[in-house]
N, CA and C atoms as an extended XYZ file, in Angstrom:
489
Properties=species:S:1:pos:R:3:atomname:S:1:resname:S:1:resid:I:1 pbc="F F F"
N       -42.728       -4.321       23.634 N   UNK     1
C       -42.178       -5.642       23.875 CA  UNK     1
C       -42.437       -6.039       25.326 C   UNK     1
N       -42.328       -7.646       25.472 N   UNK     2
C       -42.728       -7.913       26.949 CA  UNK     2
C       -41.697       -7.438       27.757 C   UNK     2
N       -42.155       -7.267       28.989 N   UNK     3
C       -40.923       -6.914       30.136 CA  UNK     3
C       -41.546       -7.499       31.253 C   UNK     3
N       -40.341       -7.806       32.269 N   UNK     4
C       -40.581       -9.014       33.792 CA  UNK     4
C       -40.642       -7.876       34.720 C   UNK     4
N       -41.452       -8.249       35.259 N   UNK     5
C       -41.671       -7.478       36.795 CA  UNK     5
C       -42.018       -8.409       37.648 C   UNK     5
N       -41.881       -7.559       38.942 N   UNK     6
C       -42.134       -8.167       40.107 CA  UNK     6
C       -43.299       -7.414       41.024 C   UNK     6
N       -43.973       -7.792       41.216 N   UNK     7
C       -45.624       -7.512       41.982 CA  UNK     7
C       -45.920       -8.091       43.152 C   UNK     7
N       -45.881       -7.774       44.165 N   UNK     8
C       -45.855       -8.331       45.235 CA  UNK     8
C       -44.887       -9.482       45.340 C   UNK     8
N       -45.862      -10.878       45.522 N   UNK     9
C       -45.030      -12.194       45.571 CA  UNK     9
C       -45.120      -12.998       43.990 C   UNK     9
N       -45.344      -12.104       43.015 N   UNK    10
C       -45.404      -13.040       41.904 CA  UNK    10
C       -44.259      -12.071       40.500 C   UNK    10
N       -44.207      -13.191       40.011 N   UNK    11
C       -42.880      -12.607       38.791 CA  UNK    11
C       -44.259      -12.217       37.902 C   UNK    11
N       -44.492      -11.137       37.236 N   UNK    12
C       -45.495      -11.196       35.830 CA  UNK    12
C       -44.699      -10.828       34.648 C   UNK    12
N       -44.729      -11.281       33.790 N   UNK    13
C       -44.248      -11.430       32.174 CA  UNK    13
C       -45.599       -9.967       31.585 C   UNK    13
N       -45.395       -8.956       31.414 N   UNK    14
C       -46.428       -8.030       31.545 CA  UNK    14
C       -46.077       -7.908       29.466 C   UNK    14
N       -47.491       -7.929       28.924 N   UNK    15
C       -47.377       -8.500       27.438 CA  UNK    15
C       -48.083       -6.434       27.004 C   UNK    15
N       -47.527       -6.450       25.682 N   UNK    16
C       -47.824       -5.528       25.090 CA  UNK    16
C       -49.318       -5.540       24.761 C   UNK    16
N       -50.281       -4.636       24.102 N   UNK    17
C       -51.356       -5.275       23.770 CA  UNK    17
C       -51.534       -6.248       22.954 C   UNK    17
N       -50.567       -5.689       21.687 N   UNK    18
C       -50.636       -6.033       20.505 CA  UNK    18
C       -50.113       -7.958       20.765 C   UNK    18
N       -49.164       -8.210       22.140 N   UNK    19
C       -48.768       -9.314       21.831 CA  UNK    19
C       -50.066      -10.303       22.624 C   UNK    19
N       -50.953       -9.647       23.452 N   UNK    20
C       -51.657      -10.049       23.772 CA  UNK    20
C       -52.803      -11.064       22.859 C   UNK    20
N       -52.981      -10.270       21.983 N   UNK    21
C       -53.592      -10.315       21.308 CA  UNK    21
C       -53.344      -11.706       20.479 C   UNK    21
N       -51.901      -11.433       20.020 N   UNK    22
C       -51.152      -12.620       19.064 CA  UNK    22
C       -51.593      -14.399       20.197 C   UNK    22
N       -50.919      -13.933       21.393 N   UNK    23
C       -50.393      -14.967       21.817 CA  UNK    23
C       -51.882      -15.495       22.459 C   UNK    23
N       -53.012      -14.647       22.331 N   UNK    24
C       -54.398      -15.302       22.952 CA  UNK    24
C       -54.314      -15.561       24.250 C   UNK    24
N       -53.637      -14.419       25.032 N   UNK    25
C       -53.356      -14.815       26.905 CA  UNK    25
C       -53.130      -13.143       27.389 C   UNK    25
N       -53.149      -13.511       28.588 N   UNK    26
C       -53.026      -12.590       29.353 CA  UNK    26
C       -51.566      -12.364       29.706 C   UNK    26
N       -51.212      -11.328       30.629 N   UNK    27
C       -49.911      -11.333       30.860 CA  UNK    27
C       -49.893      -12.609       31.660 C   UNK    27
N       -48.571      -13.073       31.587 N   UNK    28
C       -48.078      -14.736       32.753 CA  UNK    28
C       -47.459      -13.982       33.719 C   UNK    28
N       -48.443      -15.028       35.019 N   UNK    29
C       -47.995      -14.673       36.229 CA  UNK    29
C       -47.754      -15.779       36.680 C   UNK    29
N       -46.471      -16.170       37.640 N   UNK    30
C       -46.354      -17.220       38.341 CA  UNK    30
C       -45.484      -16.509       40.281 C   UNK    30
N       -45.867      -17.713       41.017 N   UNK    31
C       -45.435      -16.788       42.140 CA  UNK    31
C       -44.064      -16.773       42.279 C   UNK    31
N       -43.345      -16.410       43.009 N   UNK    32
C       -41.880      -15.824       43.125 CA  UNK    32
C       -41.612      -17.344       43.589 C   UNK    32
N       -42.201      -17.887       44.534 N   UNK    33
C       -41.571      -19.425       45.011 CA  UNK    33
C       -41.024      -20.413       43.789 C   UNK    33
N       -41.630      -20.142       42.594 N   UNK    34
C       -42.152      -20.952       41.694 CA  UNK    34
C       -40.699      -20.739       40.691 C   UNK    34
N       -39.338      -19.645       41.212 N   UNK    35
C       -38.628      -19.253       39.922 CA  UNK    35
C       -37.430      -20.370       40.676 C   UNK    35
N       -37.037      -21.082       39.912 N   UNK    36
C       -35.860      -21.981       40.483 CA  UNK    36
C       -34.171      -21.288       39.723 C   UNK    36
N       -34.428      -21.143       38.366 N   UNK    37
C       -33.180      -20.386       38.829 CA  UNK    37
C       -32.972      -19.116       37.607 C   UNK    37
N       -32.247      -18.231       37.893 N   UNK    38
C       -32.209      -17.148       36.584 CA  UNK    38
C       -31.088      -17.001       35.973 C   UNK    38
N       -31.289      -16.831       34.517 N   UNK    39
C       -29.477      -16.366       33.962 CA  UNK    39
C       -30.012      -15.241       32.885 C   UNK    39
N       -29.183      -14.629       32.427 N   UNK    40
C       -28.788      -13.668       30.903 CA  UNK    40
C       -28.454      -14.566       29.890 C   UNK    40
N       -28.932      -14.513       28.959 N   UNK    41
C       -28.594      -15.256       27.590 CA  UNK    41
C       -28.172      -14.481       26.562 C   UNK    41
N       -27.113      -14.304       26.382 N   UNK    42
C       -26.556      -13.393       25.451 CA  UNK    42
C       -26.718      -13.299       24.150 C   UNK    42
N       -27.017      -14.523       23.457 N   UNK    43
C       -27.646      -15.141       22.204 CA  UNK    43
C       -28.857      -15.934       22.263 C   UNK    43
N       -29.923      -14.798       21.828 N   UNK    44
C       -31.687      -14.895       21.768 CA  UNK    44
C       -32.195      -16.161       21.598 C   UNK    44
N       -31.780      -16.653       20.332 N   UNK    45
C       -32.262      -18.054       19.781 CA  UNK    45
C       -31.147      -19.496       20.558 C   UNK    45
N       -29.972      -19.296       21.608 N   UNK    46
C       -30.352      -20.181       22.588 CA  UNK    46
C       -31.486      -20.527       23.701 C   UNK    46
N       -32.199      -19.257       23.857 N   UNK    47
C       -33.233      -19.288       24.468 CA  UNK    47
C       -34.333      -20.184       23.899 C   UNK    47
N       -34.194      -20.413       22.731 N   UNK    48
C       -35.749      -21.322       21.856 CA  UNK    48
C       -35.506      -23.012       22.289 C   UNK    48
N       -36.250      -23.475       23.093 N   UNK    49
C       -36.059      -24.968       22.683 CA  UNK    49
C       -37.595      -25.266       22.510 C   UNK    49
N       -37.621      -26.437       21.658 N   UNK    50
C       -38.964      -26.988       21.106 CA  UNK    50
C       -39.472      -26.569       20.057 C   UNK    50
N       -40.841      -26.722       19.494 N   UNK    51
C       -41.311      -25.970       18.726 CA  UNK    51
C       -42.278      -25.200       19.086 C   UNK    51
N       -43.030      -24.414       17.748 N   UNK    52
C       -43.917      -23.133       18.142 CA  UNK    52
C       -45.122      -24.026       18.687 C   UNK    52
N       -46.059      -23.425       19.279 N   UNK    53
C       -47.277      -24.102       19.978 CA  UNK    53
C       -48.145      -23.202       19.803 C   UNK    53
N       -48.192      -21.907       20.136 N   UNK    54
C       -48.971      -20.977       20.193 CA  UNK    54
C       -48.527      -19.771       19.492 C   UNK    54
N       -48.468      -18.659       19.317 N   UNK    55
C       -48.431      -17.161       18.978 CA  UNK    55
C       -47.672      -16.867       17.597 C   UNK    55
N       -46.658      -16.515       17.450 N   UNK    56
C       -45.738      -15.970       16.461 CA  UNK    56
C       -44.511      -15.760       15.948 C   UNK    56
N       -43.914      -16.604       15.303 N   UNK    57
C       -42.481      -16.537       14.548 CA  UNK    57
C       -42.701      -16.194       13.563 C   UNK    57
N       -41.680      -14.471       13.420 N   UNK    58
C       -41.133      -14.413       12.046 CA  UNK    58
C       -39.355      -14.104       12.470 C   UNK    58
N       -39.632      -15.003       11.133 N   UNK    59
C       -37.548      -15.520       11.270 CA  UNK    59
C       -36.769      -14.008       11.205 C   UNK    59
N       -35.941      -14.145       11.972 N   UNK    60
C       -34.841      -12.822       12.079 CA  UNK    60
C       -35.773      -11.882       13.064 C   UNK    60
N       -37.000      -11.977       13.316 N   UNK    61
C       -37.439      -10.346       13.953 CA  UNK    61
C       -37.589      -10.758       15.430 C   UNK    61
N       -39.041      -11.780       15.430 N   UNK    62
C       -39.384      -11.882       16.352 CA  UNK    62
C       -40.158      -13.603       16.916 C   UNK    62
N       -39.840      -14.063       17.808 N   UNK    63
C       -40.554      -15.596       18.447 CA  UNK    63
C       -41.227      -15.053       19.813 C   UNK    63
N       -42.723      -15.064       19.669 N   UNK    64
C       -43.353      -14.514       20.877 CA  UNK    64
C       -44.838      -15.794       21.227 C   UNK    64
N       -44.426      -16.279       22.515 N   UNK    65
C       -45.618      -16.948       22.562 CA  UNK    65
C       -45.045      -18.848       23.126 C   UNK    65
N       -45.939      -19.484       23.214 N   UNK    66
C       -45.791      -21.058       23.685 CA  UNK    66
C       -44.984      -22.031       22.986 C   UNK    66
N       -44.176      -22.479       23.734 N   UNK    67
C       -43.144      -23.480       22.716 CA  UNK    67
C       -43.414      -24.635       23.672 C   UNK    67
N       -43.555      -26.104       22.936 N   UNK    68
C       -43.566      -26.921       23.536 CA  UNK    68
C       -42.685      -27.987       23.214 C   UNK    68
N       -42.058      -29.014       24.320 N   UNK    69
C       -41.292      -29.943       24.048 CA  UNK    69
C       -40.794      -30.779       25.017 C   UNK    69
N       -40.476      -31.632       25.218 N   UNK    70
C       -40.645      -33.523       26.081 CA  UNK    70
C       -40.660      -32.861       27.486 C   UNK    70
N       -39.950      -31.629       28.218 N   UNK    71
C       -40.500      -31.594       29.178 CA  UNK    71
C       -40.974      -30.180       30.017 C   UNK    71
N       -42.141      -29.946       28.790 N   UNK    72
C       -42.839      -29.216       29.102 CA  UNK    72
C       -43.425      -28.128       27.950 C   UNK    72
N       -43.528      -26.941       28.801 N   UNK    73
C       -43.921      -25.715       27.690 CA  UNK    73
C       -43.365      -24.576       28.130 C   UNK    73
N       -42.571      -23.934       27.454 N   UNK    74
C       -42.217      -22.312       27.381 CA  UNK    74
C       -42.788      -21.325       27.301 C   UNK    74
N       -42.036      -19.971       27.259 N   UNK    75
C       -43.091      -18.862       27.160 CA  UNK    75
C       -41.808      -18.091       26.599 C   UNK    75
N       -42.197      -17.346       25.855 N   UNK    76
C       -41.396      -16.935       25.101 CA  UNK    76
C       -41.418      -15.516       24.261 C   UNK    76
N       -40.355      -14.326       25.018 N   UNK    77
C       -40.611      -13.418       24.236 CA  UNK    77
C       -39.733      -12.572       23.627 C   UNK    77
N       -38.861      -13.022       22.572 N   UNK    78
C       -37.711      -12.656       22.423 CA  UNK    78
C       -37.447      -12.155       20.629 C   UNK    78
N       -36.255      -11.317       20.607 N   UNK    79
C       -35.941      -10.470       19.639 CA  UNK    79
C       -34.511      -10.983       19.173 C   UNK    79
N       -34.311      -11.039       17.631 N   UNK    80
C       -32.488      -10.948       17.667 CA  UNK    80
C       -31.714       -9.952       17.971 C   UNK    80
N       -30.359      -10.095       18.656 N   UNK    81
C       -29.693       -9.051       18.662 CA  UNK    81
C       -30.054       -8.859       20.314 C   UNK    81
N       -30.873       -9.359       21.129 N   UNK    82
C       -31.105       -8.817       22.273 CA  UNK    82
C       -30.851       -9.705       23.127 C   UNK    82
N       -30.360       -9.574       24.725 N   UNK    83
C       -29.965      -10.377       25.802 CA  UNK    83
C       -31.314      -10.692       25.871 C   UNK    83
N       -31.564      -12.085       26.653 N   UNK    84
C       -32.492      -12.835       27.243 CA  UNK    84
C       -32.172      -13.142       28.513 C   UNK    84
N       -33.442      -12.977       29.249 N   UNK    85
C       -33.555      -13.177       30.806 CA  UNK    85
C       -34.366      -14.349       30.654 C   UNK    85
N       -33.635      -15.559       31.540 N   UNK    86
C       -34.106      -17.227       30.719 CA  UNK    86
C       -34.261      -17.240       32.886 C   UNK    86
N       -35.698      -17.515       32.861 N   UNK    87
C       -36.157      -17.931       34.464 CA  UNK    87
C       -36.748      -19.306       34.351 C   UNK    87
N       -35.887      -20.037       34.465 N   UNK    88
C       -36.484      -21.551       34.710 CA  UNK    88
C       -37.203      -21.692       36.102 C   UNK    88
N       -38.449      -22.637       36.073 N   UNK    89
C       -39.435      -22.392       37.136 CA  UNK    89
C       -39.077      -23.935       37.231 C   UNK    89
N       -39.828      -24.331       38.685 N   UNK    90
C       -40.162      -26.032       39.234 CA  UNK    90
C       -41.303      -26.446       38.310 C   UNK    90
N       -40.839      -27.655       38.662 N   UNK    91
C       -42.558      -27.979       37.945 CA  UNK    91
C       -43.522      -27.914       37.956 C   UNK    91
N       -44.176      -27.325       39.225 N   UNK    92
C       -45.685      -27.085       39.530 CA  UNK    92
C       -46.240      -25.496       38.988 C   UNK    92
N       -45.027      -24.972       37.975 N   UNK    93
C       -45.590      -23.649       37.574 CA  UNK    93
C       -46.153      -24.180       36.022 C   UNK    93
N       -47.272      -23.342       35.375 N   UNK    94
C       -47.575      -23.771       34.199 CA  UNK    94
C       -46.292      -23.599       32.768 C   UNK    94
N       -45.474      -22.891       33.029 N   UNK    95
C       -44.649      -23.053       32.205 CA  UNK    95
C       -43.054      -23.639       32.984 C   UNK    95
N       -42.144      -23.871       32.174 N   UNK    96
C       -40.626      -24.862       32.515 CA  UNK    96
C       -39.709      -23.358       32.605 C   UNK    96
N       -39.753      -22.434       31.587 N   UNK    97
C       -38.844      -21.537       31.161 CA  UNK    97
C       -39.877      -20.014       30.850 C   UNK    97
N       -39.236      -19.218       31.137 N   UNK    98
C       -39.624      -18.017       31.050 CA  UNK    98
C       -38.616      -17.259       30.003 C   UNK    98
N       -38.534      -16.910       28.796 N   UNK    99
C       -37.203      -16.322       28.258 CA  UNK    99
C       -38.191      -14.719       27.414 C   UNK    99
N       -37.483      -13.807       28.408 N   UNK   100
C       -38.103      -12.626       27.834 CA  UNK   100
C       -37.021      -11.388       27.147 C   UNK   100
N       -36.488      -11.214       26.128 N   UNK   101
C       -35.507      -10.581       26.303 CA  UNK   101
C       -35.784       -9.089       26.406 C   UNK   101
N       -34.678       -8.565       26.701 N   UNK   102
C       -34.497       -7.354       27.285 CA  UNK   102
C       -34.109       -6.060       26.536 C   UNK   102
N       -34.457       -4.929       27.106 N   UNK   103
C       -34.099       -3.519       25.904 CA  UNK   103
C       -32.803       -3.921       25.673 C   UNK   103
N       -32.056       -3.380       26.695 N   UNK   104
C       -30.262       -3.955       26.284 CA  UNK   104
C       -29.476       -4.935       27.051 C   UNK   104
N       -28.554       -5.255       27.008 N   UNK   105
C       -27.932       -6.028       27.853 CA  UNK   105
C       -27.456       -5.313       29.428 C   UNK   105
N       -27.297       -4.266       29.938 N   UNK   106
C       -27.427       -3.528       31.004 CA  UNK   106
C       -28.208       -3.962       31.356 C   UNK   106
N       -30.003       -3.602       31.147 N   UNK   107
C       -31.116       -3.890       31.522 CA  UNK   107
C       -31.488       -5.358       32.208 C   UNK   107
N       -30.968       -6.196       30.789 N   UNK   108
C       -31.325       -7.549       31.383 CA  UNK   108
C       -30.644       -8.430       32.368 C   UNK   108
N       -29.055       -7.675       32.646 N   UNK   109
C       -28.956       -8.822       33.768 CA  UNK   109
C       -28.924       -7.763       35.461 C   UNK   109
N       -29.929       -6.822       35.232 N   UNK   110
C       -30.448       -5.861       36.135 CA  UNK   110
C       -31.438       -6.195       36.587 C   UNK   110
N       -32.069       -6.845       36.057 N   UNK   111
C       -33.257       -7.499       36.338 CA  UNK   111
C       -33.446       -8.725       36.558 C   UNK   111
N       -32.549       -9.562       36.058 N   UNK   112
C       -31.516      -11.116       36.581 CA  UNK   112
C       -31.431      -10.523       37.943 C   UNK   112
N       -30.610       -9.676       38.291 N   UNK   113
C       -30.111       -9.720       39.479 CA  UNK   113
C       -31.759       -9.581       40.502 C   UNK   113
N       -32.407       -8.836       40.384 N   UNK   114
C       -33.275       -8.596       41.006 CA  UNK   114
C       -33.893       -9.641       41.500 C   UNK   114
N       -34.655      -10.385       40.337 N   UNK   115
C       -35.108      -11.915       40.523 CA  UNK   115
C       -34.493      -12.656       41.452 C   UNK   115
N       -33.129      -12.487       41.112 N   UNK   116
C       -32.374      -13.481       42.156 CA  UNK   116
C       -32.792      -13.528       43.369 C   UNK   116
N       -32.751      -11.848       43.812 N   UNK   117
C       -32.559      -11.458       44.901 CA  UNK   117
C       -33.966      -11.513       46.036 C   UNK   117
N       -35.005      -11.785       44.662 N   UNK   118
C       -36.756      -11.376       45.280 CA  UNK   118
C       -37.103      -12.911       45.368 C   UNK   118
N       -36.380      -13.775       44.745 N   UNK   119
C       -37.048      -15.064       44.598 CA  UNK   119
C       -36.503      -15.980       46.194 C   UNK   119
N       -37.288      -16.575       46.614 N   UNK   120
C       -36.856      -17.165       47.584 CA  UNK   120
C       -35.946      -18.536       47.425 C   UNK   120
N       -36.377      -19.315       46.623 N   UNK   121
C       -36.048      -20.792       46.714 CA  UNK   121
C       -34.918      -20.977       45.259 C   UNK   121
N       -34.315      -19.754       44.519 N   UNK   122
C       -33.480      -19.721       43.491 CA  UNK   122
C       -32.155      -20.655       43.559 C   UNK   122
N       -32.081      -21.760       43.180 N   UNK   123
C       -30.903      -22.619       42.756 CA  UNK   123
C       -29.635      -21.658       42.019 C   UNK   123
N       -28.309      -21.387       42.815 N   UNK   124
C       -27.005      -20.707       42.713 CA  UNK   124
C       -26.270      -21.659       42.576 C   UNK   124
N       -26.162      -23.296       41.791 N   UNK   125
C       -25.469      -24.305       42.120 CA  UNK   125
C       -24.634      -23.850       41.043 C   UNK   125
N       -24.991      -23.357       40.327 N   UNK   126
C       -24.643      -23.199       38.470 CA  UNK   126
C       -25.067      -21.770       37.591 C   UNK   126
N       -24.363      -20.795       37.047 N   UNK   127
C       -25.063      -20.215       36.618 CA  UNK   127
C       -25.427      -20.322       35.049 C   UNK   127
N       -25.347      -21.517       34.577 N   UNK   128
C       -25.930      -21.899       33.813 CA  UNK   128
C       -27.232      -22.522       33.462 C   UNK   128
N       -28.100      -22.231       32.614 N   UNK   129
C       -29.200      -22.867       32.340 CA  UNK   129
C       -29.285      -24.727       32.501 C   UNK   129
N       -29.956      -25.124       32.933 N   UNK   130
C       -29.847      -26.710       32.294 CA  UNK   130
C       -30.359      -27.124       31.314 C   UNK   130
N       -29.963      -28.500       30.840 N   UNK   131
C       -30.482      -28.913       29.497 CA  UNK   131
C       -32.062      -29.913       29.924 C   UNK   131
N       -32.827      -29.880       28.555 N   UNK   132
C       -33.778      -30.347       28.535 CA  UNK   132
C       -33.912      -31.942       29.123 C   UNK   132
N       -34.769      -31.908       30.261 N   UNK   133
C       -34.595      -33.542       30.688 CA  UNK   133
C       -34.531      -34.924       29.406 C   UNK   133
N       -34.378      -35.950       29.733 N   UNK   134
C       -34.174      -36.668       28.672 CA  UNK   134
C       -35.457      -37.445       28.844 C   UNK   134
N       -36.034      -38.088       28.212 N   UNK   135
C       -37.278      -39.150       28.419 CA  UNK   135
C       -37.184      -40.254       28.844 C   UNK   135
N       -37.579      -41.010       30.019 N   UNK   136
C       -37.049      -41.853       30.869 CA  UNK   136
C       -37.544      -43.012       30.018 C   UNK   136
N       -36.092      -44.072       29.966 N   UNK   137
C       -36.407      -45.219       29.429 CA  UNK   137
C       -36.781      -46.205       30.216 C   UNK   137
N       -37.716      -47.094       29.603 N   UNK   138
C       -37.936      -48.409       31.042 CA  UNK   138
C       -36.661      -49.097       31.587 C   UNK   138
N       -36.641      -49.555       32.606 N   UNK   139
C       -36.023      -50.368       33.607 CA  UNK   139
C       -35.318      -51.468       32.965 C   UNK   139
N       -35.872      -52.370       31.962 N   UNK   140
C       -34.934      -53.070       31.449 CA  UNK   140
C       -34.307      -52.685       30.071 C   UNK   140
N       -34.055      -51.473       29.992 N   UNK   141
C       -33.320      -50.483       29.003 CA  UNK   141
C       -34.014      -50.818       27.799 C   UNK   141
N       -33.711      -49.874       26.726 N   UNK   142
C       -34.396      -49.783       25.393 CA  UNK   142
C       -35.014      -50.954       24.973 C   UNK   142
N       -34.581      -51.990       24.435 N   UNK   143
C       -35.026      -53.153       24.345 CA  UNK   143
C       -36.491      -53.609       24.899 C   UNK   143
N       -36.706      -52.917       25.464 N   UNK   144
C       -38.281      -53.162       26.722 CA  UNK   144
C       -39.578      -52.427       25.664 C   UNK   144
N       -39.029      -51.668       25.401 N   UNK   145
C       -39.813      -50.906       24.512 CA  UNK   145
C       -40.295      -51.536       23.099 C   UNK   145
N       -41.151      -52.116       22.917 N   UNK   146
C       -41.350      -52.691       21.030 CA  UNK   146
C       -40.989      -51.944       19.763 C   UNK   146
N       -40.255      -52.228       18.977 N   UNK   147
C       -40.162      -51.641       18.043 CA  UNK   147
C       -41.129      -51.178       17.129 C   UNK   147
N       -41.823      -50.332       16.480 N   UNK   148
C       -42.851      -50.096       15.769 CA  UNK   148
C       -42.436      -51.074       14.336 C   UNK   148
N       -43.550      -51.340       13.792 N   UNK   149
C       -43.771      -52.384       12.894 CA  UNK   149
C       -43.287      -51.384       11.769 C   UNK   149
N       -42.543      -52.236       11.052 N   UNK   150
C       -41.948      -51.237        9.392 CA  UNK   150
C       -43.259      -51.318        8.900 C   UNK   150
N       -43.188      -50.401        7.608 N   UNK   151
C       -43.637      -50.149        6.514 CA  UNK   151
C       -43.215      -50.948        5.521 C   UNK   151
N       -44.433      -51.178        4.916 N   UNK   152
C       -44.434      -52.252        4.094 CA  UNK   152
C       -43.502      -51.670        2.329 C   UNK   152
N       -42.494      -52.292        2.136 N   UNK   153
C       -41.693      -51.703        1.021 CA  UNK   153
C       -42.352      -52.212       -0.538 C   UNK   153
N       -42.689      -51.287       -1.260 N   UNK   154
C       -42.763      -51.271       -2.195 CA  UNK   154
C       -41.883      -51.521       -3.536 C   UNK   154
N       -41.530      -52.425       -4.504 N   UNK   155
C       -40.733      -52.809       -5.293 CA  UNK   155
C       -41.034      -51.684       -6.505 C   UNK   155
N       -40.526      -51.150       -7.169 N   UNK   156
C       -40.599      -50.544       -8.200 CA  UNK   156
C       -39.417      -50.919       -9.467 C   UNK   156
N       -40.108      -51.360      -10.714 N   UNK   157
C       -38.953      -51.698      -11.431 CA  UNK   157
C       -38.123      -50.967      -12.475 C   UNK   157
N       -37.217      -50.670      -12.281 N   UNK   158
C       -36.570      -49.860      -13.133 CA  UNK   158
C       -36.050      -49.905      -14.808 C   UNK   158
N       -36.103      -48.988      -15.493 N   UNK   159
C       -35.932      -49.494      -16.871 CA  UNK   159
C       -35.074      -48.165      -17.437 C   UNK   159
N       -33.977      -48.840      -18.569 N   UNK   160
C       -33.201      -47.675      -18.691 CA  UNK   160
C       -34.151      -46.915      -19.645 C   UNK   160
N       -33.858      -45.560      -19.514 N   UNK   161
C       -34.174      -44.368      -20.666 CA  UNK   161
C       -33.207      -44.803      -21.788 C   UNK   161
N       -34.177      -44.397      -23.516 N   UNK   162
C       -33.467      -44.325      -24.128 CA  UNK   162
C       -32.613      -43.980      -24.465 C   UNK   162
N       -31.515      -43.650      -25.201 N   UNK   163
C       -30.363      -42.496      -25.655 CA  UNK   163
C       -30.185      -41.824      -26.609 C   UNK   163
């Protein structure tokens, strides 16, 4: 399974072969500047937002690989039953979220802590994750936006069945 390390100045997401393989990438590296903030996720599948993009879901075992959604793309390597180490990055890293979970829950917020401690520019405002940005509406609020043209309704006429 994947596991987070730290390598000089960069966090690497270091991938099994086998997930290598799945997910068509190399291990993810981004630099330590790049981690804005870290938590433990105690329940795996809060870690999922979006949908699959790249690699592999099977339900109950395992979600490994690219999730994408309004603001941005994930990386994702997680198990049920297991803590998640959820590293949200700035925006200039190629992924938004890092969620790798961990052998046990000991482990993973051992390695939370570490991050914390190696990352330079880590946001402590909250130790909660944040929620997915919302999609900015124009300036003169919804209304600005055109409505897409309906679909044209079809009449169908109904007739009773015999008895």
């Amino acid at each position: 399974m994947a596991r987070i390390l730290i390598r000089g100045d960069d966090l690497v997401v270091r991938l099994a072969r086998w997930e290598r393989a799945v997910v068509r990438r190399g291990d993810v590296r981004v630099p330590l500047a790049a981690v804005r903030r870290v938590t433990v996720e105690p329940d795996w599948w809060r870690a999922l937002r979006g949908s699959q993009e790249r690699g592999i879901r099977i339900p109950g075992v395992l979600c490994l690989g690219a999730r994408g959604h309004q603001g941005g793309k994930d990386f994702v390597a997680v198990r049920p039953g297991r803590s998640v180490v959820c590293v949200e990055l700035w925006a200039s890293a190629p992924f938004r979220l890092l969620a790798v979970a961990g052998r046990s829950d000991r482990e993973a917020r051992a390695v939370a802590r570490e991050l914390r401690r190696s990352a330079p520019k880590t946001d402590t405002s909250t130790p909660c994750r944040q929620p997915l940005p919302v999609p900015e509406e124009a300036e003169d609020g919804p209304a600005a936006t055109p409505a897409p043209e309906p679909a044209a309704v079809t009449r169908v006429a109904h007739r009773a069945l015999p008895a």
